[in-house]
Structures are given as C-alpha cells and as structure tokens.
C-alpha positions in Angstrom: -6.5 5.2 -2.5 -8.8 5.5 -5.2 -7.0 3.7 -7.9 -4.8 0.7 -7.7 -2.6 -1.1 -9.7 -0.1 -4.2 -9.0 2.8 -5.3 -11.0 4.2 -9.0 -10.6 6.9 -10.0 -12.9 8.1 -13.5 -12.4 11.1 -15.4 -14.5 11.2 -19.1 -13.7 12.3 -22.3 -14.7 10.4 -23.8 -17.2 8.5 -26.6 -15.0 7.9 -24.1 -12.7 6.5 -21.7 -15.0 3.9 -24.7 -16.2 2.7 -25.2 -13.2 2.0 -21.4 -11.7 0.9 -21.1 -15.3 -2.0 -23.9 -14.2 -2.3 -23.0 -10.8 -2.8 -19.3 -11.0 -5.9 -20.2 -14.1 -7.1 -22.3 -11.4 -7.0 -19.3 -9.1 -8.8 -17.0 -11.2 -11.5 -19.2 -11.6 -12.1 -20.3 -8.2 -11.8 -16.9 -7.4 -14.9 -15.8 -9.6 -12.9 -14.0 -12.1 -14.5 -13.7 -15.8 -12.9 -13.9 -18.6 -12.7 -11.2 -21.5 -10.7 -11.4 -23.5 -6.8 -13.4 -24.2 -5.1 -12.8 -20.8 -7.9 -10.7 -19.7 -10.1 -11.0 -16.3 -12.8 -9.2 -14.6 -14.2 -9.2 -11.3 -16.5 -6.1 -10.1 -14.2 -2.6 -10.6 -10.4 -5.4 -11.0 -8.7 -6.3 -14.0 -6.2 -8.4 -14.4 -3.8 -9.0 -17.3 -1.9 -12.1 -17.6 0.7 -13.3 -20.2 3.5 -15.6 -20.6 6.8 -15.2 -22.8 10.1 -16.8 -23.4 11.9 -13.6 -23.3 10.9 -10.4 -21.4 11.0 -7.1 -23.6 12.6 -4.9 -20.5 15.2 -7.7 -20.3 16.3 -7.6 -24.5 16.2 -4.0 -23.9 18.6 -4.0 -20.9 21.0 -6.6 -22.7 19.8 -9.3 -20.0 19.4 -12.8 -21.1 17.6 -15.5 -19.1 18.8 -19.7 -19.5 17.7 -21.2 -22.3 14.9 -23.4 -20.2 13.4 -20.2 -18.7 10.2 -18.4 -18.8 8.4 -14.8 -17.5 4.7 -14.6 -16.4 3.5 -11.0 -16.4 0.6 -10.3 -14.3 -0.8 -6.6 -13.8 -3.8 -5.8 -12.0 -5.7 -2.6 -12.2 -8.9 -1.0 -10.9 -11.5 0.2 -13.4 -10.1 3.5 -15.8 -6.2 3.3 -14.3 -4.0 3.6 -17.0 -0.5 4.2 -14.9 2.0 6.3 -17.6 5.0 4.6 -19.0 7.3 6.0 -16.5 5.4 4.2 -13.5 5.3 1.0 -15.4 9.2 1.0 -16.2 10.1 2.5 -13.2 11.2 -1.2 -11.3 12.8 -2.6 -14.4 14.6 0.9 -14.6 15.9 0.1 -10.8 17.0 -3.4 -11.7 19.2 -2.2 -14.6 20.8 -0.1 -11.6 21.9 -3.6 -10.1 22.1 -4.9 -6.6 22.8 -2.2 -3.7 26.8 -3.2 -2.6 27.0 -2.6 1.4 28.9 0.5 2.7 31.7 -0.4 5.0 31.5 1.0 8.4 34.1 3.1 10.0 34.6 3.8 13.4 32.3 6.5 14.2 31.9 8.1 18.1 28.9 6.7 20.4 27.4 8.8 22.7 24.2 9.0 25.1 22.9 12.3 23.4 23.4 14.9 21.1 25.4 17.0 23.7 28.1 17.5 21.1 25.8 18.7 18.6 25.6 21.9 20.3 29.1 22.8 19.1 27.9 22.6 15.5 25.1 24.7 15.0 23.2 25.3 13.6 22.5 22.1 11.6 20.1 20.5 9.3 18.4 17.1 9.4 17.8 14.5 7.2 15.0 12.0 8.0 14.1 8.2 7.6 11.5 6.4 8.8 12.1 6.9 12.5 10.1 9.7 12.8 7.0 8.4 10.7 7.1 5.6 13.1 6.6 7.3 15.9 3.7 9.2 14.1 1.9 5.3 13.8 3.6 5.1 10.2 4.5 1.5 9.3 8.4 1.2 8.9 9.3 0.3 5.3 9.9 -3.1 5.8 6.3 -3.8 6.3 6.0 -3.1 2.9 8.1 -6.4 2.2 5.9 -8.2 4.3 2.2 -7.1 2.2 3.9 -8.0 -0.8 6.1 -11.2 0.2 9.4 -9.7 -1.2 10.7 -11.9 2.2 9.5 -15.1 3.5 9.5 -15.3 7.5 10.3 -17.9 8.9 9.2 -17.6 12.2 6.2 -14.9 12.9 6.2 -14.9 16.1 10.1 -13.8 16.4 10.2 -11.7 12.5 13.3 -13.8 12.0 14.6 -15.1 9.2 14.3 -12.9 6.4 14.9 -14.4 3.0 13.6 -13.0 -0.5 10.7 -14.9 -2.2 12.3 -15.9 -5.6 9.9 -18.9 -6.8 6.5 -18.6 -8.3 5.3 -22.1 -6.5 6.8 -19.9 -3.0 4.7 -16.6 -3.8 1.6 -15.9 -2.2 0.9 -12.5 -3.7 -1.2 -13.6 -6.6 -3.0 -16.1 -4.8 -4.0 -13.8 -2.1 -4.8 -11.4 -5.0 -7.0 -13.8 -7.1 -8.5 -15.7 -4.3 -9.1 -12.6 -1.3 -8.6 -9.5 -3.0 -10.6 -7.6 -1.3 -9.0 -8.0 1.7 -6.0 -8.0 0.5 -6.4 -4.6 -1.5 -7.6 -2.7 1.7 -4.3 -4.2 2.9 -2.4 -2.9 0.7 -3.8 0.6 1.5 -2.5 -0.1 4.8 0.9 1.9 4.6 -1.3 5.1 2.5 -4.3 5.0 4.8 -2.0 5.2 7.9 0.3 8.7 6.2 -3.1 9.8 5.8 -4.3 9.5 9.0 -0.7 10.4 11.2 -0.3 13.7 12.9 2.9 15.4 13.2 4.6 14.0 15.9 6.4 16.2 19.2 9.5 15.3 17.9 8.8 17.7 14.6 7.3 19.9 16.6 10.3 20.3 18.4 12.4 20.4 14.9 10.3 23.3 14.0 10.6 25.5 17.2 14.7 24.6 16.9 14.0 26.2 13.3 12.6 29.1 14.2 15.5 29.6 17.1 17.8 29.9 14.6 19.7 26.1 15.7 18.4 24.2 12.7 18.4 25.1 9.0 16.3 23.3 6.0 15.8 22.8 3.4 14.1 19.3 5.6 15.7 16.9 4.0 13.3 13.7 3.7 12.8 9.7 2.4 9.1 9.8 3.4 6.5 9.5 1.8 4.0 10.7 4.3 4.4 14.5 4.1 4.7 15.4 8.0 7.5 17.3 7.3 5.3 19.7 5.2 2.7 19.5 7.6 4.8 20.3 10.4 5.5 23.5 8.5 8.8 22.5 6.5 10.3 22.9 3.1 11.2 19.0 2.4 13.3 18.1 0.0 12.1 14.9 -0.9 15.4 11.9 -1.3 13.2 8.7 -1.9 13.5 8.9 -5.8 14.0 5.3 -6.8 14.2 6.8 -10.6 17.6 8.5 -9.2 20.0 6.6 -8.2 21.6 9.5 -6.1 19.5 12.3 -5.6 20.6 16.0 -5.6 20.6 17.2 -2.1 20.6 21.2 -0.8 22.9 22.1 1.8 22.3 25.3 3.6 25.8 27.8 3.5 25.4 27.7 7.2 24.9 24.6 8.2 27.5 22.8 10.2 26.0 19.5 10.9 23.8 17.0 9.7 21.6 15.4 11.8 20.6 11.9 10.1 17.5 10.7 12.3 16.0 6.9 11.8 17.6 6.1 8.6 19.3 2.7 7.6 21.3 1.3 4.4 20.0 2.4 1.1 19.7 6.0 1.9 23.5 7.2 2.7 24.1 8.9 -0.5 23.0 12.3 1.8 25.7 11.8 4.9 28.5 11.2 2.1 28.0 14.4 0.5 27.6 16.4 3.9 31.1 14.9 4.9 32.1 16.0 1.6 31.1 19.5 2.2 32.7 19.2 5.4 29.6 19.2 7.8 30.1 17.2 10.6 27.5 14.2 11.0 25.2 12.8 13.7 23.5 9.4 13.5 20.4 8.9 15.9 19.2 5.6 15.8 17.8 2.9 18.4 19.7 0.4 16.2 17.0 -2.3 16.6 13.2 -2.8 17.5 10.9 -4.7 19.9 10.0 -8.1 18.3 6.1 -9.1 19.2 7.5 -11.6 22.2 9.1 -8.5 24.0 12.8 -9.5 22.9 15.1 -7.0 20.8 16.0 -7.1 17.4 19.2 -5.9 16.8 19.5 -3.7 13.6 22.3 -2.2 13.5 23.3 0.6 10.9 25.0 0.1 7.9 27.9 2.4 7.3 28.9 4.9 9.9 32.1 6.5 9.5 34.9 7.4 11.5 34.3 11.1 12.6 30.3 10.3 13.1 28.2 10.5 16.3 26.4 7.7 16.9 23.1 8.5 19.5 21.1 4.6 20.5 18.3 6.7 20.7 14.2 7.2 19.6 13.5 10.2 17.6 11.2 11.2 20.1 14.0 11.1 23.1 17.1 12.5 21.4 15.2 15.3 19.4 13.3 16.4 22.8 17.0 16.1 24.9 18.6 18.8 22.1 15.8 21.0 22.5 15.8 21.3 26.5 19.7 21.4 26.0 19.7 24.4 23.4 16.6 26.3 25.4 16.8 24.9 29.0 13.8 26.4 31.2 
C-alpha cells in the first residue's frame, strides 16, 4: 500500500512492436510524463522504465527462443525509493519456465446436500480457497485478471467470454497506467485495501469453535493472502507459493478428512496428497456465481475424484450446517 511496482513484459511481432513502441511514447507524453534519462520517466512520486530488445535475457536463460521477426518491450513502473529484490522481479519468468497448468481429469466423486457424512470422519482439517474471503467482501482472484487485463470480456454486462490479452495494440494496462494512473493505482490497491479492511467471517468463527471441540485439527491450511485465518485465531499454513510449484503441506496424525472449502483448479496439489495419506476428502463449493444481470454462472470444479464429496454449497451455509450437526442445541 505504500509502495508499488508494475511489471509488463510484452513479445510481439515486429510491426506490432513499432507501433506500441510509438503509441506508448505518445502516451507518456500526453500523460505529462518527464523524461530523465534513456528509457526513464517521471511523474510526481512514479517512475517508469521502458526498453525494447530483440531477445529477452530471462528467455536466453530459460533456453526460449522467440521468431526471427519478433521483439520484447519491457516496461516497469515504480513508486519513489522501491527497489523490489531479484527474487520478486524473476518470480513470473520463474513461473513461465514451469509451463502451462495441464487440467486434472475429473472422477466420479459423490454429491450431497451437506456435510452429513463428514461426521463419520472426524476429526478433519480444512484447506481453504477463496470462498471464504469472499464472503468476508474479499474480491475472488479472478478480479485480479480483470485490473490487469490478463482476459478481455467480451460482454460486461454477462462476464462472458474470457479470453487472454496476448497483443500489445489489445492491452490497456499501460495506457491506463500512462494516461490515468492515479486512478488506476488506487485500483490496483483494490484487492490489498479490501484484506485490510475484511473481518473474520461466521463461517471461521465457526471453524474455530469446531477446533476447540476437538472435530477439526490444523495446521489451517490456506491460498489467501488476506490473513483471516490468523486473525480468526489459526496456525495457517500458507499454499499460494507461486515460487513452488507444489508446496509442502502438514497433515495432522489424526486427521481423517479434508475439508477443501471454495477452491478451484490450480490449487489441487493439497486434496492429492490427503488421498495419498488416505484421508478421505470433501469438496464444498457453490460451483458457480451470480452474474450482474441476476443469471448463474456455472463454474464448475476441476478435478474431483471418485471417492470425493461434493457439497453445492456457500462457505457460510455448509460450515454453519456441520456445526449445528456436531453440537445440536
């Protein structure tokens, strides 16, 4: 929140690469920005660095080798004295190296209206997504594709049509950098500002209290960011390490479940090793979303297995059904 710094890499086609070359001087002039240097802009407490090449140093080092007519525009913007480490700045091109995510295939897991059958396999531990931050007024992750146009959308009003931005002359980011970046910086504190600002929600309330029964185990397993599992009194273990590929993950010796709560695709490393360690494992998920017009959006999950429990259910409602089944009044 108090410093910020923005990353755009972009490899192109040659003509295309000439003209965001243009357009994006054209930009930072329009936009106020003053120049100090080769590459180098100023405007009040912003920087911005800017450079073309023919070949990217990340890609010779990774063995990668764009077409012969192709070239790279690196931009990076930072606010007055931020000077992110080496690890931060090769962090993304460390993730590329690891190469497109491959989709699980599902099995044929169980689907059930709650987490009755949960109560045969206590006590159990949880693993969380973004369900739960959601609830807490969190923006799911997705949004962050929208501040930074990873996906174009081709209809707003619906959130349909979700295709990745890979053309400079489609990419609004630097133009809504160079142009409005003061609006779009606060936006972009949008997802920080709200982790800030959320209180832990009933649902981990209710986590806790099943904790201190004795029903649920930790360590609380986590891929947020947002730290309400620590504020709800928990000892996360945190999975959303994009600089490992598979994270280590703690199984208590008692636990005979996991309980995998708002969590889609990338994160399934966690479920696989519970099944390895024979726990048995419960999915609760709405599997979709309300889209602005009132219609659903149908998002179903990735890669349940046979042998799962599948719960079409909110955080909020399946985690508050357990408890009233495990300590009815």
């Amino acid at each position: 929140m108090t410093q910020m710094y923005l990353y755009h890499s972009v490899a192109a086609p040659l003509a295309e690469i000439e003209v965001a070359w243009e357009e994006n001087h054209a930009m930072l002039a329009e936009g106020g920005w003053k120049k100090v240097g080769a590459g180098r802009f100023e405007l009040g407490d912003l920087r911005v660095h800017m450079i073309r090449m023919e070949e990217h140093p990340e890609d010779l080092r990774a063995g990668r080798r764009l077409p012969a007519d192709y070239e790279v525009i690196d931009t990076t913007f930072t606010s007055v004295n931020t000077f992110p480490p080496r690890a931060i700045r090769r962090r993304p091109w460390e993730v590329l190296t690891h190469g497109v995510r491959v989709k699980d295939t599902p099995g044929k897991p169980v689907y059930a209206d709650d987490l009755a059958q949960l109560t045969d396999f206590l006590p159990f531990q949880v693993e969380v997504g973004c369900g739960v931050s959601y609830e807490a007024g969190i923006p799911p992750l997705h949004r962050l594709h929208e501040m930074y146009h990873v996906n174009e959308i081709e209809d707003e009003q619906l959130r349909k049509g979700f295709t990745f931005v890979l053309a400079p002359g489609r990419d609004p980011l630097l133009g809504e950098m160079f142009l409005d970046n003061e609006d779009k910086v606060s936006e972009l504190s949008d997802m920080y500002r709200a982790c800030f600002e959320a209180e832990v929600t009933p649902a981990l309330h209710a986590l806790k209290r099943m904790e201190e029964a004795g029903h649920m185990v930790g360590p609380f397993i986590t891929n947020n960011f947002d730290a309400l599992g620590a504020r709800a009194g928990f000892e996360e273990q945190f999975m959303r390490r994009y600089d490992q590929r598979i994270p280590p993950v703690t199984f208590h010796p008692d636990a005979k479940a996991l309980v995998v709560i708002g969590l889609h695709a990338d994160r399934r490393w966690v479920a696989k090793r519970a099944r390895a360690a024979g726990l048995k494992v419960f999915l609760v998920d709405p599997e979709g979303f309300p889209r602005p017009d009132g219609s659903w959006f149908a998002y179903p999950l990735e890669a349940p297995q046979t042998g799962d429990v599948v719960v079409r259910q909110t955080a909020a409602d399946a985690i508050s059904g357990l408890e009233r089944m495990l300590n009815p009044a």
